[in-house]
Short mmCIF file of the C-alpha atoms (twelve columns), coordinates in Angstrom:
data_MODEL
# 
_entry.id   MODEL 
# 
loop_
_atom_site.group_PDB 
_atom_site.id 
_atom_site.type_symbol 
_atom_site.label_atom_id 
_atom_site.label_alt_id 
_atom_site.label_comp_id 
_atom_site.label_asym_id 
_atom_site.label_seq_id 
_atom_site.Cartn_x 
_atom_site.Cartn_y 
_atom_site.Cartn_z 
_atom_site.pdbx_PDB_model_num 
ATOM 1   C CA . UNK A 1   0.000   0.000   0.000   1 
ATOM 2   C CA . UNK A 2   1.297   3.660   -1.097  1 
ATOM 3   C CA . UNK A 3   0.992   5.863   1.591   1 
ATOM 4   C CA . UNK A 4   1.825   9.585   0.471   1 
ATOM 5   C CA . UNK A 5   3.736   11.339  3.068   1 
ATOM 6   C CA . UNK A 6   3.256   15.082  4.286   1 
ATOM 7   C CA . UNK A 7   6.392   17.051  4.261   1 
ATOM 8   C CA . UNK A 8   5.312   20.145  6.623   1 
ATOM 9   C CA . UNK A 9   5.257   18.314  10.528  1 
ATOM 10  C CA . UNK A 10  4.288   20.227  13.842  1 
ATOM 11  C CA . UNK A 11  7.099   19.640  16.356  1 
ATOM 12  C CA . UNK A 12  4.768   19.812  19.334  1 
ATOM 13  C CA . UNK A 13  1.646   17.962  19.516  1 
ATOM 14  C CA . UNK A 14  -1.521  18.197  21.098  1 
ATOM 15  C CA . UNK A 15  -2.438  16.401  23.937  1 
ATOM 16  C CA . UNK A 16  -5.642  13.545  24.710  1 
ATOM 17  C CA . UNK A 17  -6.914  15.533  27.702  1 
ATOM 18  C CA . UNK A 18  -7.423  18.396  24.361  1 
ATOM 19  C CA . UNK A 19  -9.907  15.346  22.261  1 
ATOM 20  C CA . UNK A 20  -11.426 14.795  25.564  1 
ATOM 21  C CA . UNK A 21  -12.329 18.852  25.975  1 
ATOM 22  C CA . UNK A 22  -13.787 19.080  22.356  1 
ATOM 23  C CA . UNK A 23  -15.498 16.484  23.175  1 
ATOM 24  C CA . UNK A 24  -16.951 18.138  25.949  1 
ATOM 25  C CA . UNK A 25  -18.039 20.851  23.830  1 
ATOM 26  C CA . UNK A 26  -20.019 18.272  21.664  1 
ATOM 27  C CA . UNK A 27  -17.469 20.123  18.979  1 
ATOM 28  C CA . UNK A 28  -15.816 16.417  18.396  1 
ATOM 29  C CA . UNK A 29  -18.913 14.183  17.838  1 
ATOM 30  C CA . UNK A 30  -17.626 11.420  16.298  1 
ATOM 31  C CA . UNK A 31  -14.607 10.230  18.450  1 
ATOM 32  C CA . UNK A 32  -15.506 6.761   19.911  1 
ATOM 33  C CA . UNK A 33  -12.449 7.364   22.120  1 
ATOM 34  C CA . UNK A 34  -9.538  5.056   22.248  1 
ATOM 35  C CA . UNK A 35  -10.053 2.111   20.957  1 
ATOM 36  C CA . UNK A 36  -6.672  0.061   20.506  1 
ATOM 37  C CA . UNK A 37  -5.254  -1.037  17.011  1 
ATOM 38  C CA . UNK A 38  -8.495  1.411   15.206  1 
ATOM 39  C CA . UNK A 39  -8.372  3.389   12.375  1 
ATOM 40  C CA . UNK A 40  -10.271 6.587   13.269  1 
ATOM 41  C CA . UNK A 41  -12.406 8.889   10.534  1 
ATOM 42  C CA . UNK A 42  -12.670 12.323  11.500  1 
ATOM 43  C CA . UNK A 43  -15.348 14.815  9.449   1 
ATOM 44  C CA . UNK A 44  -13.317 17.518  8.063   1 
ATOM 45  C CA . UNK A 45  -15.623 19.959  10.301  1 
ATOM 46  C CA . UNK A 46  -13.297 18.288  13.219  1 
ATOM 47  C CA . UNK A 47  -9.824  17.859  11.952  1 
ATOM 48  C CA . UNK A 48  -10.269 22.030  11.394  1 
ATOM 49  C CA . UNK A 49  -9.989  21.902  15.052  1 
ATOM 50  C CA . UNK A 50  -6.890  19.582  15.431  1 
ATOM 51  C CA . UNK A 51  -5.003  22.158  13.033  1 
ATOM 52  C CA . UNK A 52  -6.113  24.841  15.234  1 
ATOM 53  C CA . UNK A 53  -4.506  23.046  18.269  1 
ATOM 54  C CA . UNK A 54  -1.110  22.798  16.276  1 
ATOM 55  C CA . UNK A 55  -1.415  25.486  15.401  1 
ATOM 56  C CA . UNK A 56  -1.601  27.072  19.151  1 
ATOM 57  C CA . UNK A 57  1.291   24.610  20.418  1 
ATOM 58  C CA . UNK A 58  3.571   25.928  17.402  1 
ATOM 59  C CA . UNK A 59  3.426   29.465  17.062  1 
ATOM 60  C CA . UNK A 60  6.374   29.584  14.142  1 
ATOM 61  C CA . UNK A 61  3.746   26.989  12.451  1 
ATOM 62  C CA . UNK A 62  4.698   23.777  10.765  1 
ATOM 63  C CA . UNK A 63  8.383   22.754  10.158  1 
ATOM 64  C CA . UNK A 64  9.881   21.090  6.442   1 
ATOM 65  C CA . UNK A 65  11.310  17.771  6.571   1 
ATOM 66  C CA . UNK A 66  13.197  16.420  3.736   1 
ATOM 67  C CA . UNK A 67  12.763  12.774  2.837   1 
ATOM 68  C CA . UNK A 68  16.218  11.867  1.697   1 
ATOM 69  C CA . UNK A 69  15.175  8.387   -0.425  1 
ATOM 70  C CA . UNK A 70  11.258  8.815   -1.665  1 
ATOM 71  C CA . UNK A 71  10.116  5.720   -3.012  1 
ATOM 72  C CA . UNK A 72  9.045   6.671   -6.646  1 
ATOM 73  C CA . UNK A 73  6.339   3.879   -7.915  1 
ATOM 74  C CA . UNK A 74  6.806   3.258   -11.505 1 
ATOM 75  C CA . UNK A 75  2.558   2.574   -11.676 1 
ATOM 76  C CA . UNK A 76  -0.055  4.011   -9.103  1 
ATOM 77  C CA . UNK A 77  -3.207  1.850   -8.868  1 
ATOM 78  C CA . UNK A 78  -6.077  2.354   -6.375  1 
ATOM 79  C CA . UNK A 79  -6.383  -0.604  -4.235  1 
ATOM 80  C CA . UNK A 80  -8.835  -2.844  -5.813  1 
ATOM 81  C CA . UNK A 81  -12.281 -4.141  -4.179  1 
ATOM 82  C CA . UNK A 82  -13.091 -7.559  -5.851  1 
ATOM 83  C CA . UNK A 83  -16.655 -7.797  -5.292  1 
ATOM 84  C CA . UNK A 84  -18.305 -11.204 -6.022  1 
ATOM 85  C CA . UNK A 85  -21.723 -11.839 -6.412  1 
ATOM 86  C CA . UNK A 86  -23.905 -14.812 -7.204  1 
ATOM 87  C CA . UNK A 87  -25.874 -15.136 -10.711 1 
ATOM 88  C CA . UNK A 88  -28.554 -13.116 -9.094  1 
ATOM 89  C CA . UNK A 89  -26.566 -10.185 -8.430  1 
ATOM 90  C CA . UNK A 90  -25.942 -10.546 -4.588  1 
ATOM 91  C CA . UNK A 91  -22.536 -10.072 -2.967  1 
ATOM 92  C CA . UNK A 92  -21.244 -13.016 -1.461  1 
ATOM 93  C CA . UNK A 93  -17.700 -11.966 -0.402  1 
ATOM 94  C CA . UNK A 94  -16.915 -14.601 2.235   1 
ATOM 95  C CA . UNK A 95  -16.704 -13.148 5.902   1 
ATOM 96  C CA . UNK A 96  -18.323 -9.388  5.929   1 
ATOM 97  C CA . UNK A 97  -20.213 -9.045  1.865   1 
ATOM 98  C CA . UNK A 98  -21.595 -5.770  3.375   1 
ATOM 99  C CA . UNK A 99  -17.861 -4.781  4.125   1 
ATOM 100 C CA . UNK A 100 -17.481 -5.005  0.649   1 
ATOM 101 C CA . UNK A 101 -20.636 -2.980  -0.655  1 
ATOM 102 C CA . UNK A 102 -19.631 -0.459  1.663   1 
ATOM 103 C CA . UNK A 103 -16.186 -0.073  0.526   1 
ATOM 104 C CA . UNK A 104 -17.681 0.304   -3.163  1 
ATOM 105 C CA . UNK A 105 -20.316 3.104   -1.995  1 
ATOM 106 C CA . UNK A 106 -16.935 4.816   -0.237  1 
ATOM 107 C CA . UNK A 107 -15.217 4.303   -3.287  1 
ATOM 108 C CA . UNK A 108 -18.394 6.635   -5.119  1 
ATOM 109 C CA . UNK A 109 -18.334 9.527   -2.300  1 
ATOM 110 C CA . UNK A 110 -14.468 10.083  -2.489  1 
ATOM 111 C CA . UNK A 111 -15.233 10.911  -6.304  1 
ATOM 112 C CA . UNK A 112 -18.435 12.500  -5.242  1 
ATOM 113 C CA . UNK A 113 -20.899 10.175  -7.581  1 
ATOM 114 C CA . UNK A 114 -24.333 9.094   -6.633  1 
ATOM 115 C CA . UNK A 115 -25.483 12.612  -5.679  1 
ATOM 116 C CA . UNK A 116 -28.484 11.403  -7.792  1 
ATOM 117 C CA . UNK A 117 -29.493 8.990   -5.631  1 
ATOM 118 C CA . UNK A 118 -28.396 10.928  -1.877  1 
ATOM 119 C CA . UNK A 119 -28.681 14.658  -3.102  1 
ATOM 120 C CA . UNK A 120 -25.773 17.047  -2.540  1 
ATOM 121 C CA . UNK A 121 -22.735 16.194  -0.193  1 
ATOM 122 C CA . UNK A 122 -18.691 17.310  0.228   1 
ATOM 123 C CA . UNK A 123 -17.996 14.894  3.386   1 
ATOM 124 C CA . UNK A 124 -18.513 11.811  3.876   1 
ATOM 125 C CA . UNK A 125 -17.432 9.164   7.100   1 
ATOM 126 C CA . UNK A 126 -18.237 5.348   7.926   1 
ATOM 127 C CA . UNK A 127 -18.219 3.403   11.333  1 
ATOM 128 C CA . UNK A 128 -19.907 6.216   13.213  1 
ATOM 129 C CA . UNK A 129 -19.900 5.424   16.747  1 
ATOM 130 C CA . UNK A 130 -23.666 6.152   17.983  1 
ATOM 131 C CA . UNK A 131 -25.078 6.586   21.558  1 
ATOM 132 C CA . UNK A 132 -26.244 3.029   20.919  1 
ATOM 133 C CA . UNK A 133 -23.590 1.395   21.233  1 
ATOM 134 C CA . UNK A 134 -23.312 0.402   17.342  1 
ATOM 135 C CA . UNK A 135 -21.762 2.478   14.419  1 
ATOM 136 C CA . UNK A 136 -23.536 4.306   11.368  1 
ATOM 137 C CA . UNK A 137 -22.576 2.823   8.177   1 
ATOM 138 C CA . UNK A 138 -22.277 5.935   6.356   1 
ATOM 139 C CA . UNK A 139 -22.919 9.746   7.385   1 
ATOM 140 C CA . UNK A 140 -22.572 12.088  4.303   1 
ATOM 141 C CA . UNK A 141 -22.497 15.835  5.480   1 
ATOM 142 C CA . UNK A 142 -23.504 18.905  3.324   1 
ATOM 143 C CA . UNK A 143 -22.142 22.208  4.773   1 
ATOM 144 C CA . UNK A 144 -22.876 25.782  2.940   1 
ATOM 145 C CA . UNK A 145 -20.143 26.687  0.080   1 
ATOM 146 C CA . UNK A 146 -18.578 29.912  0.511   1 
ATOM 147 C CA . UNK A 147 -19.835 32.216  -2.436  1 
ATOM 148 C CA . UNK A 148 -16.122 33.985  -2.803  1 
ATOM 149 C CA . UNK A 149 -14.022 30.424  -3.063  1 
ATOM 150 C CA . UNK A 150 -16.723 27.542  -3.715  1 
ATOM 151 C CA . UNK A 151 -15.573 25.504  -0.710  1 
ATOM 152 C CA . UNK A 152 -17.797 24.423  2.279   1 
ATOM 153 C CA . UNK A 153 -17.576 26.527  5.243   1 
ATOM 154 C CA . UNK A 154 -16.697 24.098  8.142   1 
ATOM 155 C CA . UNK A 155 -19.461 24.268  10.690  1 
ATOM 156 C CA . UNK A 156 -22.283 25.524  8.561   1 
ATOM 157 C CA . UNK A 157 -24.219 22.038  8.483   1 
ATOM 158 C CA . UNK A 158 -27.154 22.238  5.682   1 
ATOM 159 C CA . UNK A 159 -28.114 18.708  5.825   1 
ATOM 160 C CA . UNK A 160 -26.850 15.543  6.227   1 
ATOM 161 C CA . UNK A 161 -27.715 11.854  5.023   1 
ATOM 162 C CA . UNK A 162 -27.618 8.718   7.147   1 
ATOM 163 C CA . UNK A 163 -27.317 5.621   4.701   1 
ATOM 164 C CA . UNK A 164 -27.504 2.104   6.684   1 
ATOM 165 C CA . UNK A 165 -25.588 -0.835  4.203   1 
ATOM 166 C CA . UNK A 166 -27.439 -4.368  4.331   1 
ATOM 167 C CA . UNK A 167 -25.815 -7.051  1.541   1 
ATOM 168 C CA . UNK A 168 -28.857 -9.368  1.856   1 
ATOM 169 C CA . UNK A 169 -32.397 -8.319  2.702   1 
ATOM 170 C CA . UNK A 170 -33.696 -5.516  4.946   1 
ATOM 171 C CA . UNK A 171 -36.127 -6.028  7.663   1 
ATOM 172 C CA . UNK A 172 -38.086 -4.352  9.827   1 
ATOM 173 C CA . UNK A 173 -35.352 -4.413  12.370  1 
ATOM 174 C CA . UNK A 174 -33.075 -3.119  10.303  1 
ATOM 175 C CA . UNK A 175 -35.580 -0.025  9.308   1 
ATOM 176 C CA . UNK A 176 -36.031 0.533   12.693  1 
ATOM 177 C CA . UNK A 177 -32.168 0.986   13.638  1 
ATOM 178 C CA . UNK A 178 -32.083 3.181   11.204  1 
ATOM 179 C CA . UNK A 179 -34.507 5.562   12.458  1 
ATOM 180 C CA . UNK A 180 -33.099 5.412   15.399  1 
ATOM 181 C CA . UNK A 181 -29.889 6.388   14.224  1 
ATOM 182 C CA . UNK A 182 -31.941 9.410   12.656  1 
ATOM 183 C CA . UNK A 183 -33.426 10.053  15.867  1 
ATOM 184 C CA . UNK A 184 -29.701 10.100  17.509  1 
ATOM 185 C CA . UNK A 185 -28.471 12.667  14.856  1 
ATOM 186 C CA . UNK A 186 -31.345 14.776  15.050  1 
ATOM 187 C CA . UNK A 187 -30.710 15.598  18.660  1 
ATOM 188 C CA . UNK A 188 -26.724 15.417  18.795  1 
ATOM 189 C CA . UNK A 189 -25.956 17.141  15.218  1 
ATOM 190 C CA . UNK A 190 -28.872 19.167  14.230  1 
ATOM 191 C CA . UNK A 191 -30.517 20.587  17.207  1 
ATOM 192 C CA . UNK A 192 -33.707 19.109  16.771  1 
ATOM 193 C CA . UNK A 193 -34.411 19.639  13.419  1 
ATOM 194 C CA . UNK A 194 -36.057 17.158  11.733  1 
ATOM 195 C CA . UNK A 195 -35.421 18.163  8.020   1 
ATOM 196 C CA . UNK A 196 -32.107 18.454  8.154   1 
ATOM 197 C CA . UNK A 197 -31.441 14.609  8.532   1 
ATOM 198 C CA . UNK A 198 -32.458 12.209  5.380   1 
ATOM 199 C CA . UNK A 199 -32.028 8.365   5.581   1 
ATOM 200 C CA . UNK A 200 -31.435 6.056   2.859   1 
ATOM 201 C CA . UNK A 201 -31.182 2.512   3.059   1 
ATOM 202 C CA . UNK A 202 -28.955 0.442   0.419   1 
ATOM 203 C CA . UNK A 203 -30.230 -3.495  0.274   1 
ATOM 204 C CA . UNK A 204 -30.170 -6.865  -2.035  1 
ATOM 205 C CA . UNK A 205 -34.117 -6.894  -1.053  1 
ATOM 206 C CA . UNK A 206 -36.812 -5.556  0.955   1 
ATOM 207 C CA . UNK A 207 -38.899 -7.311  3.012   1 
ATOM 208 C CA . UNK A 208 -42.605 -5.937  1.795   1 
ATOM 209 C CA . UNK A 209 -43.486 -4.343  5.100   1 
ATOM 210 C CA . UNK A 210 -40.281 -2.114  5.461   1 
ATOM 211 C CA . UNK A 211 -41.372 -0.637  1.870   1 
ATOM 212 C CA . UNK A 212 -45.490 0.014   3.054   1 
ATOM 213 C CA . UNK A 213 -43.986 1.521   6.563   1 
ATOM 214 C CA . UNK A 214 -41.869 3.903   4.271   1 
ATOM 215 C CA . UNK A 215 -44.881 4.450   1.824   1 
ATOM 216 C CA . UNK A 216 -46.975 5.563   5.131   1 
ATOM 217 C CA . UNK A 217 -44.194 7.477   6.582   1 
ATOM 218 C CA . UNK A 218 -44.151 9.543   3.611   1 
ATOM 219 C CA . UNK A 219 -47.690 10.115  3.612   1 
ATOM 220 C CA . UNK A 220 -48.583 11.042  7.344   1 
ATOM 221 C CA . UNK A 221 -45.414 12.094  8.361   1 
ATOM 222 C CA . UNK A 222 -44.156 13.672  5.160   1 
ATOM 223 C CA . UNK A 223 -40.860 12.436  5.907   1 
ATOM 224 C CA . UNK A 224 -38.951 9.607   3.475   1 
ATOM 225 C CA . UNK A 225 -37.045 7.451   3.477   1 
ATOM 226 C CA . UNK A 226 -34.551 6.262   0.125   1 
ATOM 227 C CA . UNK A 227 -34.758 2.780   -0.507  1 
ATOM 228 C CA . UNK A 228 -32.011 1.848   -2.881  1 
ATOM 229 C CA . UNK A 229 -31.720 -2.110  -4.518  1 
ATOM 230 C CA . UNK A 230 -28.778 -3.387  -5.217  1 
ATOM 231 C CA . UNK A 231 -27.068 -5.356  -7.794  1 
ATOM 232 C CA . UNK A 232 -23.519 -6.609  -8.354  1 
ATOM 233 C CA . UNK A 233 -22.217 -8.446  -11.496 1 
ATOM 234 C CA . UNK A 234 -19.111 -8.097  -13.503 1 
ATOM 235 C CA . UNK A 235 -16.950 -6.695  -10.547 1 
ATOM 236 C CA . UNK A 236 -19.255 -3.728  -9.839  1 
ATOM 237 C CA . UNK A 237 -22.344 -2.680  -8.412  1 
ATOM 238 C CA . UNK A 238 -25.567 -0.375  -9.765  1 
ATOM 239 C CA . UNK A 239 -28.351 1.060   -7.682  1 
ATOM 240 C CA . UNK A 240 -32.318 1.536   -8.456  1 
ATOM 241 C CA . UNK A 241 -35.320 3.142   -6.261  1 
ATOM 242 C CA . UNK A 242 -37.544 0.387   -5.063  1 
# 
């Protein structure tokens, strides 16, 4: 694996007592704290706050280091996800398939497709760690663009979508985490409002009472929620609206 080194490093760093303070704040809501030999994802709302701490404990600002022998790859390739499915188009990747339907839906958001399908976004994060004690498959975040540069202005939170990841079928239990999860954002991101959280749900098949408790959510409530089916074949993977 190619990792691509920074060159500018901070020569004093900030401390765990400082996570534990912006957590505090609620200003660093996604931290599931430590959890040994785990790959963390920040929102880029957050790491704005870690450069801010460097920033404080290094007044000159970042230092260059020189890396005397950079290995020089003769061909760059993006690691590959080798989805396979069955003649039907399910993913049957031995040991986690939905592992490797969420890894292709990742793959989309870092090259900011599917906005068809989930509307607008410009962050995205998996494994959130929820109040429940289990993690959000996939928060995408869409925060006001500056009209001067055309970049999102970190901290202005327009909406956000919560997108739960099943590889076989979804069932009524499933629907309900999910609204839970929406539930759980509502009141720790979005201060109670409602319309500022969207769910979406991305399943091989639906069991027929999650799609009529979505049809009459829609119509009493007024509030949806995206079912997307699923099909793999050839190495890839294409979505439709149930």
């Amino acid at each position: 694996m190619l990792i691509e080194p920074t060159l500018d490093t901070f020569d004093k760093p900030f401390f765990l007592s400082d996570l534990y303070d912006l957590a505090d704040e609620k200003v660093l809501w996604s931290w599931r704290g430590i959890v040994p030999r785990s790959v963390q994802p920040f929102t880029d709302a957050e790491t704005v706050h870690f450069l801010k701490l460097l920033f404080r404990n290094n007044i000159h600002g970042p230092s260059t280091s020189r890396i005397e022998d950079p290995y020089n790859p003769t061909k760059r390739a993006a690691l590959p996800i080798k989805i396979i499915s069955n003649s039907r188009g399910r993913i049957v990747n031995p040991g986690a398939p939905e592992g490797y339907l969420t890894a292709w839906l990742m793959t989309q958001f870092a090259n900011r497709h599917l906005k068809n399908f989930f509307g607008d976004y410009n962050d995205y994060i998996n494994f959130m760690p929820t109040s429940y004690g289990k993690e959000l498959d996939i928060l995408l975040l869409n925060e006001v663009k500056s009209s001067l540069t055309g970049k999102p202005i970190v901290g202005s939170l327009a909406n956000c979508t919560i997108i739960e990841v099943k590889a076989n079928k979804c069932r009524k239990i499933d629907l309900i985490q999910t609204l839970k999860y929406e539930d759980w954002l509502i009141k720790k991101k979005c201060a109670g409002d409602s319309a500022m959280v969207q769910s979406a749900i991305v399943a091989y098949q639906f069991d027929e009472e999650v799609i009529e408790y979505v049809k009459k959510r829609s119509q009493i409530e007024g509030k949806e929620v995206t079912l997307l089916k699923y099909s793999a074949g050839e190495g890839t993977v294409t979505l439709s609206l149930v």
